[in-house]
LOKE-565537 format. One record per residue (C-alpha): x negated, y negated, z. Coordinates in steps of 0.001 Angstrom, whole numbers, plus 524288, in hexadecimal, padded with zeros to 5 digits. Layout:
BEGIN
XYZ ...
***
This chain:
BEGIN
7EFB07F2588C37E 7E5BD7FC248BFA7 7EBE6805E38BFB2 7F6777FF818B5BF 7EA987FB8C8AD4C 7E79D808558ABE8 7F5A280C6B8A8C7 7F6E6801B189C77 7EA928049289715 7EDD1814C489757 7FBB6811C489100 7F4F18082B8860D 7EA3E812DA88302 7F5EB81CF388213 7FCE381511878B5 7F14A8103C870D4 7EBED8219387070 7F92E8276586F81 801EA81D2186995 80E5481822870B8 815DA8228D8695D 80F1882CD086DF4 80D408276A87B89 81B98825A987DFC 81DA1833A18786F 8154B83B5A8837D 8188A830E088E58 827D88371588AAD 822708452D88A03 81B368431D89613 827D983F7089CF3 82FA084B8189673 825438549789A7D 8277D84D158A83A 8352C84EEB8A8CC 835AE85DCD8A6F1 82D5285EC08B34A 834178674B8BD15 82E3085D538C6B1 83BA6852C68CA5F 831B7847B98CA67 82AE38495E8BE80 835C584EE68B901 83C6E8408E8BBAE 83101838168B820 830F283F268AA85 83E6783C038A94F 83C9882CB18AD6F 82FFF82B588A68A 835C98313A89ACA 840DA82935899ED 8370A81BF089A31 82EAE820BC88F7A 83A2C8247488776 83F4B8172C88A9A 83356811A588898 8312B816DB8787C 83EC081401876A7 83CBC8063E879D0 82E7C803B587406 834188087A866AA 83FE7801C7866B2 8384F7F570868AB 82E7C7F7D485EA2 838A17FAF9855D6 841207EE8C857C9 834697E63B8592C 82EF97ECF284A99 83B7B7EA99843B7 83C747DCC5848E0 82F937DC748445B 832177E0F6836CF 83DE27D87983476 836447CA838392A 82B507CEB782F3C 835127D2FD82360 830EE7C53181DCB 8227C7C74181F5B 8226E7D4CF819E7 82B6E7D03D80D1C 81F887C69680CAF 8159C7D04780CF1 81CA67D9AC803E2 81E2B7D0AF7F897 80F9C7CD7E7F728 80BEE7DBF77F7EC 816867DD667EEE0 813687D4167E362 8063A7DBAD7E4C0 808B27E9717E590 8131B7E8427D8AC 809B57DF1F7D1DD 7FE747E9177D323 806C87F6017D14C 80DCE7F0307C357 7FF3B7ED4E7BFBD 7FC267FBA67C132 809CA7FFCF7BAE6 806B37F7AA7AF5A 7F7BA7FD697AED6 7FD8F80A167AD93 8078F807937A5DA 7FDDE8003E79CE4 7F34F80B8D79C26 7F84A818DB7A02A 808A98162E79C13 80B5C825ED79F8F 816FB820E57A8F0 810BE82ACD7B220 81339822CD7BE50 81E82824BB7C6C2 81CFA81A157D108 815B380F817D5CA 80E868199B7DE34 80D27822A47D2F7 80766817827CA79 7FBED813627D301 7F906823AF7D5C1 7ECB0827807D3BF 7EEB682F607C77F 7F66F823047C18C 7EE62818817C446 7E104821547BF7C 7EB0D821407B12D 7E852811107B1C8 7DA49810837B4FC 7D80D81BFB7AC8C 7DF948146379F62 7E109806CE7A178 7D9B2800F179799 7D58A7F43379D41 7D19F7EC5A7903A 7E0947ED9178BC2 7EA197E4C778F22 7F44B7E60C79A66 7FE5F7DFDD7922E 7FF707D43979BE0 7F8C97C97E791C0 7F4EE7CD9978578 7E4AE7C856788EF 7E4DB7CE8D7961F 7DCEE7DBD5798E7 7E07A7E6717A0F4 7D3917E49F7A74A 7D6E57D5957AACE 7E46C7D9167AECF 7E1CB7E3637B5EE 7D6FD7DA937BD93 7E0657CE6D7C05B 7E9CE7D6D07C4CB 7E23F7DE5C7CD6B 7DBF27D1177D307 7E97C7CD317D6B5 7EED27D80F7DDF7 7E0A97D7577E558 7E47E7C94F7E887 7F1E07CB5E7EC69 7ED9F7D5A57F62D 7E50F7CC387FB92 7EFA97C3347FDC2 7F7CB7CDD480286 7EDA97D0F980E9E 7EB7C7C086810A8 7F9B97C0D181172 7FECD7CAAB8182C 7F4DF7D3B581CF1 7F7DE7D26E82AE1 806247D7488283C 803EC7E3EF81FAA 802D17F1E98235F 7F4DE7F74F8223D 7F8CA800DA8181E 7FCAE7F3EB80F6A 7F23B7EC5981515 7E9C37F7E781061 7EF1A7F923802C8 7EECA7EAF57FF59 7DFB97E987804A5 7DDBA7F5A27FA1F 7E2877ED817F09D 7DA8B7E2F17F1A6 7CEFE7EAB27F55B 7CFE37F2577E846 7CFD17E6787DE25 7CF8E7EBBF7D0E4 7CF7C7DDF97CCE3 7C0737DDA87CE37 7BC3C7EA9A7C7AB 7BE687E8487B855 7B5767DCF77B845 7AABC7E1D47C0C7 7A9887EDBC7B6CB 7AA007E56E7ABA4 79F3B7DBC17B27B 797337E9BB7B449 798ED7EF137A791 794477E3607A0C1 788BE7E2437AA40 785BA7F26B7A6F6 786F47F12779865 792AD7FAAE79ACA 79B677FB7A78D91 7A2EB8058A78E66 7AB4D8067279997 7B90680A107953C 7C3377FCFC797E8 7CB4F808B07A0CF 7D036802D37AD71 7CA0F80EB57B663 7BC8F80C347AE57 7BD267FEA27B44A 7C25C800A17C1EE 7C34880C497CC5E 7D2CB811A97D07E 7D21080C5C7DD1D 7DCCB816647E467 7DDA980F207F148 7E230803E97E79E 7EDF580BA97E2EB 7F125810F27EFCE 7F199802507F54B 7FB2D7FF1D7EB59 8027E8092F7ED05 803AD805E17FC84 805C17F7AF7F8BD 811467FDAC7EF95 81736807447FAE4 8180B7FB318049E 81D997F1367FC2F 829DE7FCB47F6DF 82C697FFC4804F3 82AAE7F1CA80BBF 836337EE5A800F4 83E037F88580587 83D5A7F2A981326 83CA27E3B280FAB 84A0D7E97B807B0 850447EFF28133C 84BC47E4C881B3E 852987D99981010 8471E7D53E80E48 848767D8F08006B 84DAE7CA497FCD4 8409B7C48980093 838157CE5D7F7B0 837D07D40A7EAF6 838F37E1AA7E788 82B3C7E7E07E377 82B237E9907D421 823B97F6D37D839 831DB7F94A7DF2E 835D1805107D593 82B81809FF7CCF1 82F1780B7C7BD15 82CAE816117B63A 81F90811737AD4C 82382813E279D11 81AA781D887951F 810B3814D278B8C 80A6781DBE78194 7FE798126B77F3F 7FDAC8091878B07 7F8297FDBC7861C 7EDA17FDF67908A 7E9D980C9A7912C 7DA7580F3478CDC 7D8608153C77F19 7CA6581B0277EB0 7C61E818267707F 7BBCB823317705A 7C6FC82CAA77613 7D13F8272C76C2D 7C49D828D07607D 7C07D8376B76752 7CE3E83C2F766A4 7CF038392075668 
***
C-alpha cells in the first residue's frame, strides 16, 4: 500500500515537473531504447510497454479532444453572450478614436484598426486635438466633455464586462479589459483643470496630450480586445452562431478621407502670428 503511495505521488510530481506531454514522450523513448536491447526480455518488455504508452497518448488525447469540442459547442451560447458585450465596447471605443483622428490629424495615414491606435498615430491625436473645439456631435458640446463621457463609459462597460463574465474569459482578455478600466481617461481633464485653477496656471495649451498622458498599455488593450472579438466571429461564424450576433462595425477597416483643416486640429495663434 506503501509502496503504491509512493508510486502515485512520483507519477503526479512527473506530470506536474515535466508535463503529461513530455512525460508520455520519454516513458515511449524509454520503451524504444528497451526494445533494441539485445537482451529477449527487455527486448520484449520494451515492446509491451511501448505499445501501452502509445496506447495510452492515443487515448488521453482523443478524449480531451472529444471532451474540449463538446465543451466548446455546449458553451457556443455563452461565448456569443460574452462576445457581444465586449463587442458593443471595443467598436464604440475604437470609432471614438477614428473620429478623434479623423477630427484633428485627417492625413488618412492609417491603414487599420491596428495601425490607427499605433503608437506613432495615436501621439498625431494627443499631439493636435484641440479639446475646446467641438467634436461635431452637438453643436454646445466640447471635445474636452466628449471626450470625458465617452471615456467614462467604456470604463463602465468594462466593469460590467468583468461583473459579467470574468470567470469565462481568457486572461489575455481578462487582462486587456482590466487595462481599460484601470486607465480611465475620463478622470484626467478635470483634475488638471481643478489644478490649474488652484496654481493660477493660464496658459496651458487646450491640446489633448497637454491635458492627459498616452497611456500605451491602453492602446495595446484595445487592440487585444479588437483581435479577440474579429477572430471569436470567425468561429461563432463557422460555428452558425453568426444568427445570434452581430458583425463588429470594426469588421473591415475604411480607408480614413484626407481633411486639409479638421475642424478639431490645434492652431497655435502665436505660431500662426510668428509665421506672418
Amino acid at each position: 500500500m506503501q509502496r503504491t503511495s509512493k508510486v502515485g505521488t512520483l507519477v503526479s510530481w512527473a506530470v506536474d515537473s515535466l508535463g503529461l506531454p513530455i512525460l508520455l514522450a520519454a516513458l515511449i523513448g524509454a520503451s524504444y531504447g528497451l526494445s533494441t536491447s539485445s537482451n529477449s526480455s527487455l527486448k520484449d518488455l520494451g515492446l509491451n510497454l511501448m505499445a501501452g504508452f502509445v496506447g495510452s497518448a492515443v487515448t488521453i488525447y482523443a478524449v480531451d479532444f472529444l471532451q474540449k469540442r463538446r465543451e466548446r459547442r455546449r458553451l457556443l451560447p455563452v461565448t456569443a453572450s460574452v462576445f457581444e458585450d465586449i463587442r458593443l465596447m471595443t467598436d464604440r471605443a475604437l470609432l471614438f478614436w477614428r473620429n478623434a483622428y479623423q477630427t484633428s490629424v485627417g492625413d488618412g495615414a492609417p491603414l487599420s484598426w491596428a495601425d490607427l491606435i499605433s503608437p506613432t498615430n495615436v501621439q498625431k491625436v494627443f499631439d493636435s486635438l484641440d479639446i475646446s473645439r467641438s467634436p461635431g456631435v452637438f453643436a454646445d458640446v466640447l471635445w474636452k466633455n466628449y471626450f470625458c463621457d465617452q471615456s467614462n463609459e467604456l470604463h463602465d462597460a468594462a466593469e460590467q464586462v468583468l461583473i459579467r463574465h470574468g470567470m469565462l474569459l481568457e486572461p489575455a482578455v481578462h487582462n486587456a479589459v482590466h487595462k481599460l478600466i484601470y486607465y480611465n481617461y475620463g478622470t484626467l481633464i478635470p483634475s488638471v483643470e481643478e489644478a490649474d485653477r488652484r496654481w493660477g496656471v493660464l496658459s496651458r495649451p487646450p491640446v489633448l496630450g497637454m491635458h492627459v498622458p498616452n497611456f500605451s498599455e491602453y492602446f495595446d488593450a484595445l487592440l487585444t480586445l479588437h483581435q479577440w472579438v474579429i477572430s471569436t466571429y470567425r468561429v461563432l461564424l463557422s460555428a452558425g452562431e453568426a444568427a445570434s450576433v452581430h458583425e463588429p462595425y470594426t469588421y473591415k477597416f475604411t480607408s480614413l478621407p484626407v481633411v486639409q483643416n479638421p475642424q478639431a486640429r490645434y492652431q497655435c495663434g502665436e505660431c500662426a502670428t510668428t509665421d506672418k
